[in-house]
N, C-alpha and C positions, 0 to 999 in steps of 0.2 A: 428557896420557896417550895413549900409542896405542890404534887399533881395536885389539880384542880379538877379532871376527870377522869372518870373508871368507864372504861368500855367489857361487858357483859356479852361476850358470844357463843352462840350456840353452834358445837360442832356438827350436831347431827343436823343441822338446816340444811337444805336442799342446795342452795349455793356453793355454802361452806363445804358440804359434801364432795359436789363436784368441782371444785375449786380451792384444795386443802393449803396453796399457795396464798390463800386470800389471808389468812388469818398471822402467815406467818409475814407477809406485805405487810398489813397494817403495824406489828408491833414494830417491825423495822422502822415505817414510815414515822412512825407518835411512838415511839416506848417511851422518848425523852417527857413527852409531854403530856401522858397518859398512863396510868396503871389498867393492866389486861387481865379480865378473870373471866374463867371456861366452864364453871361446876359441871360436874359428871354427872348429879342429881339433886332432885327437891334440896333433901337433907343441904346439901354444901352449898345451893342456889340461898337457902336462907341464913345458911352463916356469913356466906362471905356480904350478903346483902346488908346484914346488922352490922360486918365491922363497915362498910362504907357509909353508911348515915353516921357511926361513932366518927369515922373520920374526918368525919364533914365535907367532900366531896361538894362543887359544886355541881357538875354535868355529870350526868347519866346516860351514855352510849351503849346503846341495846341496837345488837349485829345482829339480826335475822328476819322475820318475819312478824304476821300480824301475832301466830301462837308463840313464838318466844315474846314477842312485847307481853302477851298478856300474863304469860309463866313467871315472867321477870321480875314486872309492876303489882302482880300478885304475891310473890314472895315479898314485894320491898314493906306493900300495904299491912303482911301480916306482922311483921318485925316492928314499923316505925315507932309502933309507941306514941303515936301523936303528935311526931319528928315530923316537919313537912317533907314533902322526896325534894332530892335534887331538881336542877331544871332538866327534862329531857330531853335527848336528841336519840330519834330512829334513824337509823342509819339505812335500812332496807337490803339486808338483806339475806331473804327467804322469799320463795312461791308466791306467800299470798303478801301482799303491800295494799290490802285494802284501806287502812289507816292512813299511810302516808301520799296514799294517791287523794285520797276526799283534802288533807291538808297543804296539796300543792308542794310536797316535799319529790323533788326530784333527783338524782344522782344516784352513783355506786357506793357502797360504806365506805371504801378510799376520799372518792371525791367529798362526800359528807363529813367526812369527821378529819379530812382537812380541811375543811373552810371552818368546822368550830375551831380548832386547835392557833389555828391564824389568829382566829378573832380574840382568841380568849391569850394568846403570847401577845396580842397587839394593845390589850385591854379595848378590845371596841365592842359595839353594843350590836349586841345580837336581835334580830327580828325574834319577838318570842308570841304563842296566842296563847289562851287560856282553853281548854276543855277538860270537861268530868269525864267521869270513866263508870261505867255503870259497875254497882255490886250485885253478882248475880248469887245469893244465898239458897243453897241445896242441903236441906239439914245444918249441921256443925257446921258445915265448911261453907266456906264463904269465897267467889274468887272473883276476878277484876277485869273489864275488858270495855271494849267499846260496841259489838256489836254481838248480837244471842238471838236466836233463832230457834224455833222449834221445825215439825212439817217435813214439808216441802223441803225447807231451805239445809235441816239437818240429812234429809234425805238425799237430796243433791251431791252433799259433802262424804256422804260414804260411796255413792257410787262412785264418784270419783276418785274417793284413794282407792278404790278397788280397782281403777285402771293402772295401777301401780308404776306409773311415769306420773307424778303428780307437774304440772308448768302451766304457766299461762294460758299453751294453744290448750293442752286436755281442756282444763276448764271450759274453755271456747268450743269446743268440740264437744263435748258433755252438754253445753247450753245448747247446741245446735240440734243435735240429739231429740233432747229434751223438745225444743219447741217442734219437729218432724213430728214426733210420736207425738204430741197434744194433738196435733192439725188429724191423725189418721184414728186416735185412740188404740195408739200400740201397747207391746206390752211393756217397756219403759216407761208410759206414761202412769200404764197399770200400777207399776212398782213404787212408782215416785208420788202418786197423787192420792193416797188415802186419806179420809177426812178423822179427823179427832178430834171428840167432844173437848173443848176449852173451858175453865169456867174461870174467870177472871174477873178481880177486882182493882179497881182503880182508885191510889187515896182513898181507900178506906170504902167507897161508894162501889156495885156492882154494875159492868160496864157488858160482860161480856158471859154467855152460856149456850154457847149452843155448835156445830161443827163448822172448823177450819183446815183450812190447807197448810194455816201458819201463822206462827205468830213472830212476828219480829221486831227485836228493840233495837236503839242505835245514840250513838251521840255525835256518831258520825254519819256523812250523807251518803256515801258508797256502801254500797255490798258485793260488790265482785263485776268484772267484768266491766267496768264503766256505767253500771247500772247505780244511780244515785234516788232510791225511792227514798231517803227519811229527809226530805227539803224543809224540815221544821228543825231537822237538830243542830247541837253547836249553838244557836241563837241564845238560848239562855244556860246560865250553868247550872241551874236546880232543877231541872227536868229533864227527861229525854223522848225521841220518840218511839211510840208504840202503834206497830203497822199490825191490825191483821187481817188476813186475806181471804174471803171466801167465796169467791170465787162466781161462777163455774172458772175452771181452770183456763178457758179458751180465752178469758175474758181477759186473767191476767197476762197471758201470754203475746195476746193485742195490745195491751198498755206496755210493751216494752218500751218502743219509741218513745214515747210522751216520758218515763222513766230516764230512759238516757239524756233525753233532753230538763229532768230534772224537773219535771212539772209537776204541779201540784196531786196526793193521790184523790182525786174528786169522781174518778172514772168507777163505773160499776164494779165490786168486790170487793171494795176495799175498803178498813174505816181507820181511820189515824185521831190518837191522843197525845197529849203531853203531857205527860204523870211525874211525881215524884215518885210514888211505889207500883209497883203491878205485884198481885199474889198469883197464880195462875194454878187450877189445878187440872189434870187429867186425871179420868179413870183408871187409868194401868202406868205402867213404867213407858215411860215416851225419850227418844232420844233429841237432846240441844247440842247447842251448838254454844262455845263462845269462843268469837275471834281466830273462827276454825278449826278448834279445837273441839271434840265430842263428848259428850257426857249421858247421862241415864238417872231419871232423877222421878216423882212421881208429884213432885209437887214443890214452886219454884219461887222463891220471894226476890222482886230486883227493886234497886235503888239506885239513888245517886249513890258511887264513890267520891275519891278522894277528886280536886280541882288542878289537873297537871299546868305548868307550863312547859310548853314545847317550842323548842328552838325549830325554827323555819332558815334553813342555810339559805 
């Protein structure tokens, strides 16, 4: 009988990085029961992606983080042809795991994609959920993630790889940072808090024109750090949610709690939609974000993408 899964790992992850043991474990642990593929780049990310939907694969194990998931599922979305993807499984591991923390997926890529591999030599029936993926369209190109951010929250994301130890505590120490400087009006806050003209359209109808700290989509309820503000997404699969935030900044940075705690955003700054499209423009070149990943773009069309299922080990 053929592999029924392909496991997709990125060497340069931050894990796999420091951990170049890891990737040579897992083939050991699944070679029998799993075919292993590493692309060096795009280019070979989307060939070996089209021979696996030709081969019919039915799991898709993606080793890294929240940016290799979206690199991955974005290469599969540009190949498939209309092909549905296999079912997925994140295995988690890289930096960010905002995805697989909002979905309750816990474990090491070991312990995750033994418990698929069991299940699937055992024929038993996997916990699976449904979520979209939003398309985030930048001119031509098109790419696939579950969470996009402009602001604030892109701004966040570069000074943080600029502490060049990217891990869980920076993050946490970068937010810590962040709220100091809000409370004194430092110059972190300075750097991190400028407002830009937004003009935004929702379904087709005009929602949004005037300045923000940020604007942010999701189909998931996390954004980092156990902060869960999109508590309307996942609910339906033809929408997503669309946060944006204006602030004064003190204001958001007082709604963390109620945030963490996943409460509804109803607190001053904030205004949330459920769109199938947002058009967004800025005046100048503004930098995003998707799924951690950085981008530079001047004017931003998002959608629903494709409807994953995701294996929950």
């Amino acid at each position: 009988m053929s592999k029924q899964i392909a496991v997709f790992s990125n060497r340069r992850s931050r894990q796999n990085r420091l951990r170049p043991d890891l990737l040579a474990g897992l083939k050991e642990a699944y070679g029998e029961q799993a075919d292993f593929f590493e692309p060096e780049d795009m280019l070979a990310l989307r060939r070996e992606a089209r021979a696996v939907l030709e081969r019919g694969y039915r799991y898709l194990a993606i080793n890294g983080g929240d940016g290799t998931n979206h690199q991955v599922l974005t290469a599969f979305g540009e190949v498939s042809e209309e092909r549905p993807l296999p079912r997925i499984c994140l295995l988690r591991g890289g930096t960010m795991n905002n995805v697989t923390d909002s979905l309750g997926i816990r474990g090491t890529p070991m312990s995750i994609l033994g418990t698929l591999c069991a299940a699937v030599a055992a024929g038993s029936e996997l916990k699976v959920t449904r979520r979209a993926m939003l398309r985030v369209t930048d001119g031509e190109i098109e790419r696939l993630g579950f969470i996009f951010g402009t602001g604030l929250m892109a701004n966040f994301l570069k000074a943080y790889y600029a502490e060049g130890a990217t891990s869980p505590w920076t993050a946490a120490w970068m937010a810590a940072k962040v709220c100091a400087s809000v409370a004194v009006q430092g110059p972190l806050f300075e750097k991190l808090s400028d407002k830009e003209r937004h003009t935004i359209e929702i379904d087709g109808e005009h929602w949004i024109d005037k300045d923000l700290f940020c604007l942010m989509c999701a189909t998931t309820e996390q954004v980092g750090l156990g902060l869960s503000p999109f508590t309307s997404a996942g609910r339906q699969t033809d929408r997503f949610c669309a946060l944006a935030l204006e602030g004064p900044l003190l204001s958001i940075v007082t709604a963390l709690p109620a945030i963490w705690r996943a409460g509804p955003m109803t607190m001053r700054g904030f205004e949330e939609r459920l769109p199938q499209r947002l058009d967004l423009h800025l005046p100048r070149k503004f930098d995003y974000t998707v799924d951690g990943d950085l981008y530079v773009a001047d004017r931003i069309s998002l959608s629903m993408g494709p409807v994953l299922e995701l294996v929950i080990p």
